[in-house]
N, C-alpha and C positions, 0 to 999 in steps of 0.2 A: 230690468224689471222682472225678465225670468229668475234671476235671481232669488230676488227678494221674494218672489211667490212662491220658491220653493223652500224657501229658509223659514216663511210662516208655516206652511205644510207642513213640515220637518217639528216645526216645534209646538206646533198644535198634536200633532202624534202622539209625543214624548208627553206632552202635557197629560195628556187623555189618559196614558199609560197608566201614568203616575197616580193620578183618581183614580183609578181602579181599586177596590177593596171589598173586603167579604160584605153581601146585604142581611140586613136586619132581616128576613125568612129564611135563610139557611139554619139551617138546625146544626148545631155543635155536636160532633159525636161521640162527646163526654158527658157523662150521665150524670146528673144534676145528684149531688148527695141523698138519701135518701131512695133513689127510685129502684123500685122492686127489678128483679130479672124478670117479671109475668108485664111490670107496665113496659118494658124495654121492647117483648117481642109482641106485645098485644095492646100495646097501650093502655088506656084508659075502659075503653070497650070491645075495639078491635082495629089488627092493623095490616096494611097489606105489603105484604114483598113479592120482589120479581127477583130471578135468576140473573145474575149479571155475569157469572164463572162458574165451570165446571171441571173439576181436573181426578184423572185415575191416576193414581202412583207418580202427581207432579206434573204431567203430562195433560196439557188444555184440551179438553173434547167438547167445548161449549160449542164450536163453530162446527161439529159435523152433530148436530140436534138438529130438527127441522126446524128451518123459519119460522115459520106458526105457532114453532111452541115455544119460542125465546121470551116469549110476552107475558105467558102464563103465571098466575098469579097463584100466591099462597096467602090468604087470613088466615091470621090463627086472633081469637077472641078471647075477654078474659074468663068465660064460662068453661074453658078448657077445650073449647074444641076448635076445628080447623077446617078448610076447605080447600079445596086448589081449581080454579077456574082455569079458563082459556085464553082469558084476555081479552083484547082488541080484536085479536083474530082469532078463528078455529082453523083447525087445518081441514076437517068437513062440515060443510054448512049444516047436517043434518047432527051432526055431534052435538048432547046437552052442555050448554056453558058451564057448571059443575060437573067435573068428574071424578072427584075423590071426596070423601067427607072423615070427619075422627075424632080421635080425644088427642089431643097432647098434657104431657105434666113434663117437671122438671125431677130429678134423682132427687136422692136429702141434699146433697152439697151444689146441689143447683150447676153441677157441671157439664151433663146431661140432657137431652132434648129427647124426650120418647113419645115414640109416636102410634097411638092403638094398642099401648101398652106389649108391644113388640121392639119394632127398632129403635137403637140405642144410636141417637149421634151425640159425639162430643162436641162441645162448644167450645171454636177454637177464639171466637170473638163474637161478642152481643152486645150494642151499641143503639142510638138513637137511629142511628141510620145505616148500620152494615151488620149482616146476620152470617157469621160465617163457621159452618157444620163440615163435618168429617165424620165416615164411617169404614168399617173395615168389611168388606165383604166377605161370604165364604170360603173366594177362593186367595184370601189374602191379600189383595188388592185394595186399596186405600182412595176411598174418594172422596174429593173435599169440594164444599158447594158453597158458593159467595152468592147471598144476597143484599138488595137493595132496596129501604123502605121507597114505596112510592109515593 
């Protein structure tokens, strides 16, 4: 009987497995023909990313940021401008939930993300759901930043 209880187990598992498949609300992060690089990072009206990677010269420094600010969010809207909130969490309670505001545009060839009409990042990837920038600092250092729409 232990047997046999464990061979339904077993094969109820493998079954389940096997159903498994992508669901109709996942969003595809291949951009439907047609859609603009402004509806990609801003959507329709406006859309939000968070931080999910951070790297200097290839070298991951997401994990020494503070907790509190892993959450933090960036909108960027299709009126051209942008914001960067705190999230879920603040790291001081008396901190405003807004802490940055601005314009963003794209270059002519749209390869480009500037921001305040100063920093230049390049667009290494801009998708329905993965927004990934690289910039070069002063001191020649190279930092690349992956985001994720939420």
């Amino acid at each position: 009987m232990k047997k046999i209880y464990t061979w339904v187990l077993m094969l109820s598992i493998v079954f389940g497995l096997t159903q498994c498949s992508k669901t109709s609300n996942e969003e595809d992060p291949t951009p439907a023909p047609g859609v603009t690089k402004t509806e990609l990072l801003a959507g329709t009206s406006l859309k939000t990313w968070v931080m999910i990677s951070s790297k200097i010269d290839g070298k991951d420094v997401f994990n020494q940021s503070l907790v509190c600010s892993r959450d933090d969010q960036t909108v960027y809207r299709t009126d051209k401008t942008y914001e960067i909130n705190e999230g879920d969490t603040k790291c001081y309670s008396q901190d405003p939930q807004t802490y940055e505001k601005g314009t963003w545009s794209f270059n002519t060839d749209e390869t480009e993300l500037i921001i305040n009409n100063e920093q230049r990042f390049k667009i290494l990837e801009l998708n329905n759901t993965t927004l990934r920038l690289s910039i070069k600092t002063l001191f020649g250092e190279t930092i690349e930043r992956t985001f994720k729409k939420v």
